[in-house]
N, C-alpha and C positions, 0 to 999 in steps of 0.2 A: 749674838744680838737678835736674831731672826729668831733661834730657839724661846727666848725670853717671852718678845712680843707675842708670838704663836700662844704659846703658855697664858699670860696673860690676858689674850684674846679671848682663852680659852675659857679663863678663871671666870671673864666678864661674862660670857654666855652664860652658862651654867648661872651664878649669882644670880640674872633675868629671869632665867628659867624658875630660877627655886626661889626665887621672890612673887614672880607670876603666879606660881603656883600654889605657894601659903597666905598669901595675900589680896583682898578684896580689892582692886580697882576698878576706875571709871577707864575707859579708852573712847577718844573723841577723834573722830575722823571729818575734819571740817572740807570745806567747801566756799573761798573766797572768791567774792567776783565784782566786777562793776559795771550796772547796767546791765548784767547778763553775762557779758564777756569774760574769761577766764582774768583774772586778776594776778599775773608772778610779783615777785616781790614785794609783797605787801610784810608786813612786822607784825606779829602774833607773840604776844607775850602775856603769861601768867604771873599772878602775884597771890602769896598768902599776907594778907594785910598790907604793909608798905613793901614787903620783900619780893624781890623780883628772883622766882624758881624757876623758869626755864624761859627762852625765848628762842624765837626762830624765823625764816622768812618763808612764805609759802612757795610750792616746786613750781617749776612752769606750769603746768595743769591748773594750778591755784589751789594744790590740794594740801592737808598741813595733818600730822598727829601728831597726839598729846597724850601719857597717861596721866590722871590724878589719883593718889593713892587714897584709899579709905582715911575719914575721918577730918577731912578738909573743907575747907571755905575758900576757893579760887573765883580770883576774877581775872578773866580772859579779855585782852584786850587786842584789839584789829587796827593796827595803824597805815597812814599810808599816807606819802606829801600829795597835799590837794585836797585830802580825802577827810571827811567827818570821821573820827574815832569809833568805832563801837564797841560795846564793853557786852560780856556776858558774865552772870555768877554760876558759878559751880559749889554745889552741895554735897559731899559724898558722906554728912553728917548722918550716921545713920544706922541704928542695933540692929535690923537684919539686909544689910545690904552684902546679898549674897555674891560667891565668887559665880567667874566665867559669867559675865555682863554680857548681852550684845553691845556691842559701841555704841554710844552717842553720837549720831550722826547730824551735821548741820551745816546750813547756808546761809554766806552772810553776802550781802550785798552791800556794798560801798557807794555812798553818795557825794561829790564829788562837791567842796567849801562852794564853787559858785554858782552852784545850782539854790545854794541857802543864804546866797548874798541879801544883806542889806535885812535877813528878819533873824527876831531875837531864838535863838538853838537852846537857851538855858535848860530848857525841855529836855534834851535831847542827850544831857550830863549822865543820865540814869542809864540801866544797864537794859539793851534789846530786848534778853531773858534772862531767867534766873529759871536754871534747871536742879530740879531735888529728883530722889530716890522714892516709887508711888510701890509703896505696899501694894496695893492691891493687883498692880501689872509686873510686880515685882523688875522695871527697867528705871529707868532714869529719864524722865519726861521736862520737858517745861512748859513752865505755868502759863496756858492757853491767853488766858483772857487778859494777863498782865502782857501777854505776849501782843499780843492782837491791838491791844491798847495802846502798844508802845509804836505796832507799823504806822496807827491810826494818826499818831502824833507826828511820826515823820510823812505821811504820806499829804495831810493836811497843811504840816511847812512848805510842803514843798510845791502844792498849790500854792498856796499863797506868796510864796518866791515869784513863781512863775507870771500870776497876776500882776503881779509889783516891774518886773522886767516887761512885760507884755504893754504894761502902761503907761512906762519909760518909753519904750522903743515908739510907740504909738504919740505919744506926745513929742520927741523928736521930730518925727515925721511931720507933723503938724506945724512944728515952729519951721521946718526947714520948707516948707509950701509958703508960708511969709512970706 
């Protein structure tokens, strides 16, 4: 039985190896956190359309890998109880998307349902980023200004949470001086 396994262990290296090898992938080395703080168990799962292709929880460090193989349209999604969703797309749609990639390296920060109590998130359904393959740096980049636009969107809810709370507690105060 040991011999088998061993064998088999063996079979599945090698297959890694010589799929690695003939084949163009993305490798994504994330970075979850909340507030800063190292995030464990948070829920990282991919889907090609509705189908759910891998999932996993991130290690105590908050750190999490993923390949996605040439030719795909994934969306990564960052889950976590308490915590806002975050989604990211992956593109590996792409005629010269060469082998031996540097990884896709990224950081997600997790905002935590009551921090965004009480305003409308519908905004916030859309994906963080949406990373494609740039010709011209020959890596796997994502789209800046869709990027940028999207913190701008959370970072403005969560002003305005804050106001909303800040003017509650403040009005408290007031009724309870009555």
């Amino acid at each position: 039985m040991k011999l088998k396994s061993t064998i088999l262990l063996s079979f599945l290296m090698i297959s890694c190896f010589l799929m690695k090898a003939t084949d163009s992938s993305l490798l994504i080395k994330g970075f979850i956190t909340e507030k800063g703080k190292k995030s464990h168990e948070a829920e990282i799962k991919a889907f090609e359309g509705n189908d759910l292709i891998w999932s996993s929880t991130t290690a105590p460090d908050g750190s999490f890998e993923l390949i996605i193989p040439h030719n795909k349209y994934v969306a990564l999604v960052v889950e976590k109880d308490g915590f806002m969703s975050k989604y990211i797309i992956f593109d590996t749609r792409s005629e010269r998307m060469p082998r031996n990639l540097e990884p896709y390296e990224c950081h997600i920060d997790l905002v935590r349902e009551e921090d965004l109590k009480g305003i409308d998130v519908s905004r916030l359904d859309f994906p963080i980023a949406i990373v494609e393959f740039d010709k011209k740096s020959k890596q796997f980049n994502h789209n800046q200004s869709y990027t940028d636009n999207m913190i701008e969107d959370y970072n403005y809810l969560l002003n305005k949470a804050a106001l909303k709370q800040n003017a509650k507690k403040k009005k408290k105060v007031n009724h309870n001086k009555e």
